[in-house]
Structures are given as structure tokens and as C-alpha cells.
Backbone bond lengths (Angstrom), bond angles and torsions (degrees), N, CA, C in turn:
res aa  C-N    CA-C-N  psi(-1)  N-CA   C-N-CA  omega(-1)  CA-C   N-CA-C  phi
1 X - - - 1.437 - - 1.539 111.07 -
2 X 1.378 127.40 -33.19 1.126 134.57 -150.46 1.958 101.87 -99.81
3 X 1.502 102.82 -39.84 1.451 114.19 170.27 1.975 107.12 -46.02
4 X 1.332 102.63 -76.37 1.615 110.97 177.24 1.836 107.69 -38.06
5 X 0.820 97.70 -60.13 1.926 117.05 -168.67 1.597 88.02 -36.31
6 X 1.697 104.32 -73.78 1.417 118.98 -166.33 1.872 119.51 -43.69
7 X 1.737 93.44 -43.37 0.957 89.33 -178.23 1.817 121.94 -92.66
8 X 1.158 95.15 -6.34 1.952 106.43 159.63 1.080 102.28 -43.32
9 X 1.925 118.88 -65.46 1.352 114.37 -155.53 1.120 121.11 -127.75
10 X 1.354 116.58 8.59 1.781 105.85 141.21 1.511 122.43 -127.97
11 X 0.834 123.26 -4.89 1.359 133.72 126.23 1.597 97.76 120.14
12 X 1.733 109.08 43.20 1.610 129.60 -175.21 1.045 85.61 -127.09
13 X 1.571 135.22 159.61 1.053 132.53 160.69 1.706 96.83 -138.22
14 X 0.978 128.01 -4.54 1.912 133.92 140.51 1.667 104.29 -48.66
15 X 1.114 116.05 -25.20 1.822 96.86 -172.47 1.389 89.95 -81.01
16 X 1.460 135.70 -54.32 1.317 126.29 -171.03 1.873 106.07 -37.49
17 X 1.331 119.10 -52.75 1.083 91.68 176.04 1.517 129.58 -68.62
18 X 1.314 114.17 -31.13 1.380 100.08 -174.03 1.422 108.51 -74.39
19 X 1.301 140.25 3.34 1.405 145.04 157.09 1.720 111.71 -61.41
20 X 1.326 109.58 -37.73 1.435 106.61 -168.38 1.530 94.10 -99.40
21 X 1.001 129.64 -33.99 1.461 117.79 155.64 1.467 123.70 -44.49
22 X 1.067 124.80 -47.14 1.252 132.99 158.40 1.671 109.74 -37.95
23 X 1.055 90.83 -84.12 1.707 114.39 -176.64 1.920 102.14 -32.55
24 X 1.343 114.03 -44.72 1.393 126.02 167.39 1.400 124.09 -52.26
25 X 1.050 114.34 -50.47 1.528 113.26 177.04 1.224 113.08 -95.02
26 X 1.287 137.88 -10.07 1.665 135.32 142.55 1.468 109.05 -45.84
27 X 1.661 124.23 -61.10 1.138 120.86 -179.51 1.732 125.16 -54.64
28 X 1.409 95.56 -34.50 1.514 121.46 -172.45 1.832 90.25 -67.96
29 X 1.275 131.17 -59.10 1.378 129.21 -179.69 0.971 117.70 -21.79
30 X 1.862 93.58 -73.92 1.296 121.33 -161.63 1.489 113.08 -61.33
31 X 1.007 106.37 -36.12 1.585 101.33 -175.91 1.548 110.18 -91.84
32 X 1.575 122.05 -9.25 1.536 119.31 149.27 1.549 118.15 -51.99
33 X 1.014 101.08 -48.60 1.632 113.32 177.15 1.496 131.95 -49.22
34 X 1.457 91.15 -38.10 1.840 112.64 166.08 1.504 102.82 -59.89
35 X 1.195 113.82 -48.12 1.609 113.27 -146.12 2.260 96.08 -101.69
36 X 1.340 114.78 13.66 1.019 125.36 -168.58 1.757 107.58 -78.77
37 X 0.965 145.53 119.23 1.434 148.37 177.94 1.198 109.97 -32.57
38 X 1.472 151.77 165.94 1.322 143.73 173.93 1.288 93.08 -88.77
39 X 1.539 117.27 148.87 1.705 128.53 174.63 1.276 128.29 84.74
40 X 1.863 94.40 -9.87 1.804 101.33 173.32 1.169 103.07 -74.07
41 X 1.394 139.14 -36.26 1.191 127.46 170.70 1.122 137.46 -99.00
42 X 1.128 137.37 119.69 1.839 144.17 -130.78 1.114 100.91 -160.76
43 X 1.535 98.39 177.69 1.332 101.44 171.35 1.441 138.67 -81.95
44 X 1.188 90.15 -17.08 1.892 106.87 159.26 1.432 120.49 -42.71
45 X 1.692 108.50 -47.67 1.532 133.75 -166.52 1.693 95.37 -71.10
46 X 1.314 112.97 -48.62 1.584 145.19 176.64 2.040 97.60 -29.05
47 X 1.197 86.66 -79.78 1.381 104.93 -162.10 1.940 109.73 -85.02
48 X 1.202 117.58 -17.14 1.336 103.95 144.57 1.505 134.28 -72.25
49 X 1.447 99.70 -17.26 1.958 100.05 -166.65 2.050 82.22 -88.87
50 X 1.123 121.11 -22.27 1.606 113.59 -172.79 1.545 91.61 -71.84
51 X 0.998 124.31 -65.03 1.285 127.30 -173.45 1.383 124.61 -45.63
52 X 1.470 100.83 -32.83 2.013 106.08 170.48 1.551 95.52 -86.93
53 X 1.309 135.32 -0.21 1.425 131.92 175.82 0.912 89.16 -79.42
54 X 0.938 141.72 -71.32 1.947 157.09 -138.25 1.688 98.60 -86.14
55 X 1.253 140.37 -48.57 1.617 124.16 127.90 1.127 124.81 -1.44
56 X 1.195 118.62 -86.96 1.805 151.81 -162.39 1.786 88.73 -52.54
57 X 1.480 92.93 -62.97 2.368 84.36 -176.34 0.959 119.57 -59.26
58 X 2.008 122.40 -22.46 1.498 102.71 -160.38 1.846 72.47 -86.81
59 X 0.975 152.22 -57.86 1.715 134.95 -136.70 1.366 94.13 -83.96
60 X 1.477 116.91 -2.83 1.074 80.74 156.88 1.761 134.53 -117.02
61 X 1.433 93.12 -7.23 1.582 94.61 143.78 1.357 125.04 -63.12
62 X 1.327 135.71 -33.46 1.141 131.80 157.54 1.847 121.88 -44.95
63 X 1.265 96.57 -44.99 1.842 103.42 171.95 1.235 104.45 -62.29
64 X 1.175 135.76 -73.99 1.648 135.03 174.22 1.732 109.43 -29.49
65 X 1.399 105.56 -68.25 1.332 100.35 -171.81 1.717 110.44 -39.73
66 X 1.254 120.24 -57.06 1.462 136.28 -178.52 1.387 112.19 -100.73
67 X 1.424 103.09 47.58 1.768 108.05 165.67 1.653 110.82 -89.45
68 X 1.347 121.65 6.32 1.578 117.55 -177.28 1.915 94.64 -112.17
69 X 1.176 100.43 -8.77 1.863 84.85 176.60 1.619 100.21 -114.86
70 X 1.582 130.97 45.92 1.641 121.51 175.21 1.795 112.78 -5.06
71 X 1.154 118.11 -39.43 1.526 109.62 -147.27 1.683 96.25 -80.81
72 X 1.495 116.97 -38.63 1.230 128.79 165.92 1.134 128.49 -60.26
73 X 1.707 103.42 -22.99 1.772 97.91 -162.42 1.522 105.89 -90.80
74 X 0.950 107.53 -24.36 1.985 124.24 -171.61 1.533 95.16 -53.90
75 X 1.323 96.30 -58.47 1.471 88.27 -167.84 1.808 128.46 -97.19
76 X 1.305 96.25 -0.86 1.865 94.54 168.18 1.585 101.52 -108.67
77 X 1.925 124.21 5.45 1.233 115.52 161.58 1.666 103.46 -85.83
78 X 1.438 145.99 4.15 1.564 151.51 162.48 1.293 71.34 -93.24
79 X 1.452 130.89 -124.93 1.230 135.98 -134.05 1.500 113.62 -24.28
80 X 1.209 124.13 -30.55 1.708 94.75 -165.85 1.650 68.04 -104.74
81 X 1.553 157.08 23.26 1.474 127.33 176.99 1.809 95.97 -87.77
82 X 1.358 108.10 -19.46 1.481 126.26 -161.48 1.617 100.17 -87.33
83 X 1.638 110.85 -66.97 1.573 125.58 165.12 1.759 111.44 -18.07
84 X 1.439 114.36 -57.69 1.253 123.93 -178.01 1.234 120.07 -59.92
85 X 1.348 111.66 -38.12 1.398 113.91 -171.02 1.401 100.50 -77.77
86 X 1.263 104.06 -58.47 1.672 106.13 -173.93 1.529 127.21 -48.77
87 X 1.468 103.05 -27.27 1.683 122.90 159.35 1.501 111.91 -58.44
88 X 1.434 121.71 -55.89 1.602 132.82 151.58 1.062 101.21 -27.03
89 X 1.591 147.79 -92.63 1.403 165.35 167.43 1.752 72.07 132.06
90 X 1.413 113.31 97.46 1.569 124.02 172.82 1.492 94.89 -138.61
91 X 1.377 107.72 -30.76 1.774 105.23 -179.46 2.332 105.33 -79.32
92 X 1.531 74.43 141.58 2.032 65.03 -176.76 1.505 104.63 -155.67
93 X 1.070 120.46 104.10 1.243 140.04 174.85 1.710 111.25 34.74
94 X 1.530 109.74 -74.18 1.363 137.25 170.27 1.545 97.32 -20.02
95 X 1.424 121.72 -36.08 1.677 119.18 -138.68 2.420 87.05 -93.71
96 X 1.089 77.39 -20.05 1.905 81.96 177.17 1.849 121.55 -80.68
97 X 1.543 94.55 -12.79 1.331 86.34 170.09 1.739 111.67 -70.78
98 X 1.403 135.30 8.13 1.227 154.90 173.22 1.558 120.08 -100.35
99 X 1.519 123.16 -38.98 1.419 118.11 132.81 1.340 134.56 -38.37
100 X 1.515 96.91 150.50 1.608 121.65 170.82 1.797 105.64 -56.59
101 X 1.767 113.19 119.31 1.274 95.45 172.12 2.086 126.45 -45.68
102 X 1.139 129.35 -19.11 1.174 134.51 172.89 1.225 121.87 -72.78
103 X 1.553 108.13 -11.76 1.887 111.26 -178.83 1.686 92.49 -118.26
104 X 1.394 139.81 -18.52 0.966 145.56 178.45 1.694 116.46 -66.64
105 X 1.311 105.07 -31.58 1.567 131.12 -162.55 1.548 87.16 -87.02
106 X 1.490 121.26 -48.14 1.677 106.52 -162.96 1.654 104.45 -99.37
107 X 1.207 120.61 0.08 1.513 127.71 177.35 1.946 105.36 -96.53
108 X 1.232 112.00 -51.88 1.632 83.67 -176.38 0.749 115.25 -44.89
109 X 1.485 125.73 -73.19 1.688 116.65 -163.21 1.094 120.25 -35.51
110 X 1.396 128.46 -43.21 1.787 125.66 153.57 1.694 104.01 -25.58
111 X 1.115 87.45 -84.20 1.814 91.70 -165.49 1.468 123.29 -53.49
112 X 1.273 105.62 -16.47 1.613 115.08 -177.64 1.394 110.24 -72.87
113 X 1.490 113.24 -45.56 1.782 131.08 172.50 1.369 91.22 -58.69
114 X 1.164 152.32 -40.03 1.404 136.48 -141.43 1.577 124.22 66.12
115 X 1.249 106.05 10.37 1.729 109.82 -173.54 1.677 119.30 -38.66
């Protein structure tokens, strides 16, 4: 439904999907949230997801600012999405067992100092 629609009126019919994709993982949340244990979500949970918000705007003001050079923007929109957090102290050791052993090797010691 959303493919046709999209492409009626802006003349993409790829945005229809990424609309219902959208629309999917809102629903998908929300109804995680129902089924969430009491106390998993706190204020702890609170003030880290603000803090990856506050991430998320500067890279992505950073993407905007440097949306005419792509080759530049990819990668100083990660670096400062990462920069921020780590300024937060939101990044924490634990989070590298999910890194590439080769980026894992030059990041603990960061995180281990507490820098």
C-alpha cells in the first residue's frame, strides 16, 4: 500500500518502504516495552538513551554540515557519533567485546585510563 502511495506522490516508491519500516520498529519497541520486566527501565536507561540522543544530533549535524563532501562525512559523522559518547563516558570497555579485534586492541587502553 505504502510503495504505490509513495510513489503517487513523490514519485519514489522506496520511501513507502522505508516508512513502513519505520512504522515497524516503532511498533516492534513499543510492544517490547509492554513485555519489559519492571525496573529494566529506570532512570539509568533514561539518561543513557538521552545521551546517545545528544550523540545522534551532533553527527548528525556534522552529516548535514558535510553533506556535499560524502567521502568526509561518513567518517567524521562516526567519529564525533563515538567522540560524544566517550566525552559522556557511555562507551565502557564491555561495549568492545563487539569490535573488530584490531580496533579493540587500540581502544581499551583508552577506556581502561578513563580518559
Amino acid at each position: 500500500m505504502l510503495i504505490p502511495w509513495a510513489q503517487r506522490t513523490y514519485g519514489n516508491g522506496s520511501l513507502g518502504v522505508s516508512i513502513s519500516i519505520g512504522i515497524a520498529e516503532i511498533a516492534m519497541v513499543t510492544l517490547g516495552l509492554l513485555i519489559v520486566p519492571r525496573g529494566v527501565v529506570n532512570r539509568a536507561l533514561g539518561r543513557t538513551f538521552v545521551r546517545c540522543l545528544v550523540a545522534a544530533a551532533v553527527s548528525a549535524a556534522m552529516g548535514l554540515l558535510l553533506r556535499d563532501l560524502p567521502v568526509v562525512a561518513v567518517p567524521v559523522t562516526v567519529a564525533s557519533y563515538l567522540a560524544v559518547l566517550w566525552l559522556q563516558r557511555e562507551l565502557d570497555p564491555e561495549l568492545l567485546m563487539l569490535a573488530p579485534p584490531w580496533l579493540a586492541r587500540r581502544v581499551r587502553p583508552l577506556l581502561q585510563r578513563g580518559c
